[in-house]
C-alpha positions in Angstrom: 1.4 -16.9 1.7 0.1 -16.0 5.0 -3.6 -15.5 5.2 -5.9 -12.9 7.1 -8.3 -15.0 8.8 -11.6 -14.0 9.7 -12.8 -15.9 12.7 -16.9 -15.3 14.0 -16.4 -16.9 17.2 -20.1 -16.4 18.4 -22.9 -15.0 16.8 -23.9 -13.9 20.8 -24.0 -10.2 21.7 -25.4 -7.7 24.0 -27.0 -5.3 21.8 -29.0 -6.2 18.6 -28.5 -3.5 15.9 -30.8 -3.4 13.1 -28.2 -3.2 10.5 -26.5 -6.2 11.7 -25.7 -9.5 9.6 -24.9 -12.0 12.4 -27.5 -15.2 12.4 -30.2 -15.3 14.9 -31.9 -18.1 14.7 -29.7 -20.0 17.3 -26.4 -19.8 19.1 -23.5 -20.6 17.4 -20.0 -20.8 18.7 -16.5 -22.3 17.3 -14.5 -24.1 19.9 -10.9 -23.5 20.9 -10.3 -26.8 19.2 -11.7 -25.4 16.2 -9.6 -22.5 16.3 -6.2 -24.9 17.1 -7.5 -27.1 14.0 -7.7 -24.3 11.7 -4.4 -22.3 12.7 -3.2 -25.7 12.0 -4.4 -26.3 8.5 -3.3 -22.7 7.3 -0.6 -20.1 7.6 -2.5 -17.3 9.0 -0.6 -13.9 9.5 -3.4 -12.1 11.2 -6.7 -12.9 12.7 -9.8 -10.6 13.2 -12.6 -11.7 15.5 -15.7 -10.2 14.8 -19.7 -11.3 14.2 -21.2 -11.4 17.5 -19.5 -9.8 20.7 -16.9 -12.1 21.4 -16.5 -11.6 24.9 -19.4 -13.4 25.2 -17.7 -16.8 24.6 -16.9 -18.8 27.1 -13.6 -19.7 25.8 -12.7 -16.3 24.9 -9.4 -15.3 26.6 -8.2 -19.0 25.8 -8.4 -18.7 22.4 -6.8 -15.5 22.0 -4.0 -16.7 24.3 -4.0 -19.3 21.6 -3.7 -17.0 19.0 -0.8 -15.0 20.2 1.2 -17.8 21.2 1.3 -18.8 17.6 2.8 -15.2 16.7 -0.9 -14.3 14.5 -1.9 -10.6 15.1 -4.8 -10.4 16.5 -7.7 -7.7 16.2 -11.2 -7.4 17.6 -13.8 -5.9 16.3 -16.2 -4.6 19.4 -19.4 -2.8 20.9 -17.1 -2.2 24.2 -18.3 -5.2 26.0 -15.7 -7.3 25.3 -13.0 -4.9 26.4 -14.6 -4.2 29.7 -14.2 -8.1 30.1 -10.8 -8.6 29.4 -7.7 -8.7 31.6 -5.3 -5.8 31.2 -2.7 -8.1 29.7 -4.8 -10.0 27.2 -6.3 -6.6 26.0 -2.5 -5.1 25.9 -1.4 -8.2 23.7 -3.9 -7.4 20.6 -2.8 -5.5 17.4 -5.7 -3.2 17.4 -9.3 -2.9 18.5 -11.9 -1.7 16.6 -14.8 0.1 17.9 -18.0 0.5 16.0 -19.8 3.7 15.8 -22.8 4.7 13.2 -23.3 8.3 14.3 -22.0 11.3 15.6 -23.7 12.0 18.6 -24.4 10.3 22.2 -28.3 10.7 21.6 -28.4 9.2 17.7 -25.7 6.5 18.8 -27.9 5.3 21.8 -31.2 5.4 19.6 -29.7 3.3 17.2 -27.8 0.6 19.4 -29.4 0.8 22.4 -29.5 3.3 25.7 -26.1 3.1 27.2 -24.2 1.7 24.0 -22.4 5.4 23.7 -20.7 5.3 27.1 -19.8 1.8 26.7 -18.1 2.2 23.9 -16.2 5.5 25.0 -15.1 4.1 28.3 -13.4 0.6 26.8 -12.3 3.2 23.8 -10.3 5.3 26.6 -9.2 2.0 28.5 -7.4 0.8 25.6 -5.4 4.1 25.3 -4.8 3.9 28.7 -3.1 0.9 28.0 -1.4 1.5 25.5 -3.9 -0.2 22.6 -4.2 0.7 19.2 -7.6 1.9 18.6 -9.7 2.2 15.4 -13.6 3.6 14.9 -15.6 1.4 12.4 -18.4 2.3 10.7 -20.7 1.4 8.3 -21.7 3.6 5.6 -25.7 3.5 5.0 -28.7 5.2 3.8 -29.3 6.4 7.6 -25.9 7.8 8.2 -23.9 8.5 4.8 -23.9 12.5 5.7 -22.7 12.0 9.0 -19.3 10.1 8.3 -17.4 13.6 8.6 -18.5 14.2 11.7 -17.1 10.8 13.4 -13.7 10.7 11.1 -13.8 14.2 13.5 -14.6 11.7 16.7 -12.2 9.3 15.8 -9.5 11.8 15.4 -10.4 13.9 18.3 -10.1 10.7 20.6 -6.4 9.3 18.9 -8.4 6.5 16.8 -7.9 5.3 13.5 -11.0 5.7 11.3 -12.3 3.3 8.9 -15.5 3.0 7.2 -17.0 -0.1 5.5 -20.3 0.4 2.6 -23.6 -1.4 4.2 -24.7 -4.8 2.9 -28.0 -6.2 3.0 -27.6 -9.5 4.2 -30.9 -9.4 6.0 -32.4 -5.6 5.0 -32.5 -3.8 1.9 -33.6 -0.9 4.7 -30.4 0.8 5.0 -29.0 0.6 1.3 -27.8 3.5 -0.1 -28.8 4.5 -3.7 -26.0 4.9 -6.4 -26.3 8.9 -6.4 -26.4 8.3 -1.9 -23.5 6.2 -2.0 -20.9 8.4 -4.4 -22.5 11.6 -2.4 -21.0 10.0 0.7 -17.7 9.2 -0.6 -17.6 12.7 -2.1 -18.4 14.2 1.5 -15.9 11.9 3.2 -13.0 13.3 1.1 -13.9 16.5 1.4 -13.5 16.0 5.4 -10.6 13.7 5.8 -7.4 12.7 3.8 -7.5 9.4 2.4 -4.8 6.5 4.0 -5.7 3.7 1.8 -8.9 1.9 0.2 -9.1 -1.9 -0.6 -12.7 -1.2 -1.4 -12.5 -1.8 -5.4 -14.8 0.5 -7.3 -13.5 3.4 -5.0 -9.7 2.6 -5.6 -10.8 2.0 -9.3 -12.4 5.5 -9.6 -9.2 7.3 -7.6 -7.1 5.4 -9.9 -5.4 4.2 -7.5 -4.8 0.6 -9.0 -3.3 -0.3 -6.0 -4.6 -4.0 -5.9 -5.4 -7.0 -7.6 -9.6 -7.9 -7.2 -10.7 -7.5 -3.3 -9.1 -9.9 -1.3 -12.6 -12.3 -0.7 -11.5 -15.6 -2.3 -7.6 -14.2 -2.9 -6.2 -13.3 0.6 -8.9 -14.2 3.4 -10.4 -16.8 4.9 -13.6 -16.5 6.7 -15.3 -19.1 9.3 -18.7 -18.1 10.5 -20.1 -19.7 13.9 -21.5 -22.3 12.0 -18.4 -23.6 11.5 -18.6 -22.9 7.4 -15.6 -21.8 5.8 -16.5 -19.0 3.2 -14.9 -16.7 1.0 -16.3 -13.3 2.2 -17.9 -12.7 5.7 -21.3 -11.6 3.2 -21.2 -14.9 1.3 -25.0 -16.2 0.7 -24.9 -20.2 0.8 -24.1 -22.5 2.8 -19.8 -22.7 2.6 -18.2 -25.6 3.8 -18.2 -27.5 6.6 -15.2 -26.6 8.5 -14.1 -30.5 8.5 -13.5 -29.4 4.4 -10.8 -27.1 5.6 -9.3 -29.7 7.8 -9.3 -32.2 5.2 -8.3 -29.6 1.8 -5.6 -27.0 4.1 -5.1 -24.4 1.7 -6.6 -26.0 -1.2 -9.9 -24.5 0.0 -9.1 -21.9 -2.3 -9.7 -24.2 -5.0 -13.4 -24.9 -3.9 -16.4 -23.7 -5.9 -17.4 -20.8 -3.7 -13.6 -19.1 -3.7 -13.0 -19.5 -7.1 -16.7 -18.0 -8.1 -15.3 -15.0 -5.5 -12.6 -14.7 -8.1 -14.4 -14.5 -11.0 -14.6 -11.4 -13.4 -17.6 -10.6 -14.3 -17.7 -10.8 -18.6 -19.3 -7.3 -18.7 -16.2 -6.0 -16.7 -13.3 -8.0 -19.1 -11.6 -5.0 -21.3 -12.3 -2.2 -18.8 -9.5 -0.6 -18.0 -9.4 -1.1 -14.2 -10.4 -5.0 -14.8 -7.1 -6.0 -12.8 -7.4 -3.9 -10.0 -11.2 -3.9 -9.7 -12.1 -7.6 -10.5 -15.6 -6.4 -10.9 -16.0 -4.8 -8.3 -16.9 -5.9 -4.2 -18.1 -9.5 -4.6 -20.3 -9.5 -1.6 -22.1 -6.4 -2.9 -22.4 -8.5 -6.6 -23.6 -11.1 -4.9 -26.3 -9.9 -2.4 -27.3 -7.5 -5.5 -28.5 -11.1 -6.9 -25.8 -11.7 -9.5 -22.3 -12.8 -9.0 -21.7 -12.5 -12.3 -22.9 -8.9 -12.7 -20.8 -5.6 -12.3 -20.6 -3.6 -9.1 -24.3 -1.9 -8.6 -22.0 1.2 -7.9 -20.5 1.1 -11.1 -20.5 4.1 -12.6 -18.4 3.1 -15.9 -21.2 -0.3 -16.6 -23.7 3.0 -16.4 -21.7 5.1 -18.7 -21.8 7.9 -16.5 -19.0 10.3 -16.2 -18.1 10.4 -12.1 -15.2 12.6 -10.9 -13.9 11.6 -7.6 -10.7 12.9 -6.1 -9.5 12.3 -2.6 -6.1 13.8 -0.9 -3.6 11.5 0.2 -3.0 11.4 3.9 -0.3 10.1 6.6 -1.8 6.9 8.6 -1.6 3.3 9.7 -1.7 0.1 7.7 -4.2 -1.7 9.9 -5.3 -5.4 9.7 -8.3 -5.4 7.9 -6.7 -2.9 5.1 -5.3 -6.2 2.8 -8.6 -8.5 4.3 -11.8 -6.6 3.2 -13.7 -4.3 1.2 -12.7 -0.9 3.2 -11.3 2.4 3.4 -8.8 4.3 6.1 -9.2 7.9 6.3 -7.5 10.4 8.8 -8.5 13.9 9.9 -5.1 15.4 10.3 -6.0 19.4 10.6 -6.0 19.8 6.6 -9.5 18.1 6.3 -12.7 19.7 7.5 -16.0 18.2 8.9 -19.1 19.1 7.3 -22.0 20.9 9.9 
């Protein structure tokens, strides 16, 4: 099978948001070797640079000229820096380019990321549809922002972007975690504004019952390599990985390794349940961060024996990249939906 490759290139950027997981404690790069070596030890079908701001990296452009050449789709996932520093070609040659927003608003943007961040991100936004490039808005669902979500799937589609929306994990922070009655109130406002395109996000896609999956795709379908040059199974993964020499060495047996088979594993207080196939347990990174691997989701409503109704309406949109590589969820205003004041 072709994999979807997750590639931090740099932990480097030019804002430092507080809900952010990249390491700080250094600077951390892979090299275009690394990237050659790699694309050279798996089949990768797509490849989404992300972690730090990659236009930060000195070999940048060169290894996403690598990239293409080898036929991978490529995406990037961006403040608006990068963008501003790539040539018009280059930029025209990705798949998509993500765009991170946490709020609504030029003023609540800007507080969070930093004065300036907003326009940044708007001008490279409207550059890439100059040009032609499939856009997307990414954002992060947290304690801070959960209520707001309608309002940008309203930004996204006022501006010709895809929207997707990813759950916060506390890598670092506990600070911006949502509570279980915070997190199914945001997915319940969410649907209520916007139709939903697809989820890979488990527990969500278990609860629509959807079964549209097999586990999330950490440890099955992706790939990650962090700036440290460790090869782990989820871009959350506590631990140290392996040294990126492993993958060299092991190709695609890395999947066989410790840390990707304990990404597959069912948790034995999930075995039975009737969405055990499609759910696996639930988001491993959450289960792991949460301080068990072993445990269910936190989210889980069925592990609490609590009723939860959750409905969503089905809506036109794009398969994008990262829909079959993480724990996420597309949604689309298309006129039916309504944003919430």
């Amino acid at each position: 099978m072709a994999y979807s490759l997750g590639l931090g290139l740099t932990n480097e950027c030019n804002l430092a948001c507080a809900h952010c997981y990249r390491p700080t404690d250094g600077i951390f790069r892979l090299s275009l070797q690394d990237v050659r070596r790699i694309c050279d030890s798996l089949p990768v079908g797509s490849a989404n640079l992300g972690t730090g701001e990659n236009g930060l990296h000195p070999e940048f452009n060169a290894i996403v000229e690598h990239l293409l050449e080898r036929g991978i789709k490529t995406s990037l996932t961006t403040n608006g820096y990068t963008v501003q520093v790539m040539p018009d070609p280059l930029l025209k040659s990705l798949s998509e380019v993500e765009f991170s927003f946490d709020f609504p608003t030029p003023r609540e943007q800007d507080a969070f990321r930093g004065p300036g961040s907003w326009d940044m991100a708007m001008q490279a936004m409207e550059r890439c549809r100059a040009l032609g490039v499939e856009i997307s808005i990414i954002s992060v669902m947290m304690r801070t922002n959960y209520q707001r979500l309608p309002q940008i799937a309203r930004l996204a589609h006022e501006h010709g972007a895809n929207f997707r929306v990813n759950v916060y994990q506390p890598v670092k922070s506990d600070a911006f975690s949502m509570t279980y009655e915070e997190f199914w109130d945001g997915w319940r406002r969410l649907f209520d504004a916007a139709g939903l395109v697809s989820t890979t996000e488990p527990i969500i896609n278990a609860m629509l019952g959807l079964n549209s999956f097999s586990g999330c795709a950490c440890g099955r379908r992706t790939i990650r390599v962090t700036p440290k040059r460790r090869v782990v199974p989820c871009v959350y993964w506590q631990g140290n990985g392996l040294p990126l020499e492993r993958l060299f060495e092991l190709k695609e047996a890395v999947l066989q390794s410790d840390d990707f088979c304990a990404a597959r594993q069912v948790p034995a207080a999930c075995r039975g349940c009737a969405f055990e196939a499609s759910c696996a347990g639930g988001c491993v990174g959450r289960r792991l961060l949460a301080g068990d691997i072993a445990a269910p989701d936190p989210y889980c409503p069925i592990i609490r024996q609590e009723p939860l109704a959750l409905s969503a309406r089905m809506a036109r949109g794009k398969a994008l990249l990262k829909s079959g590589s993480a724990c996420t969820t597309i949604l689309s205003v298309d006129g039916h939906g309504r944003a919430q004041p």
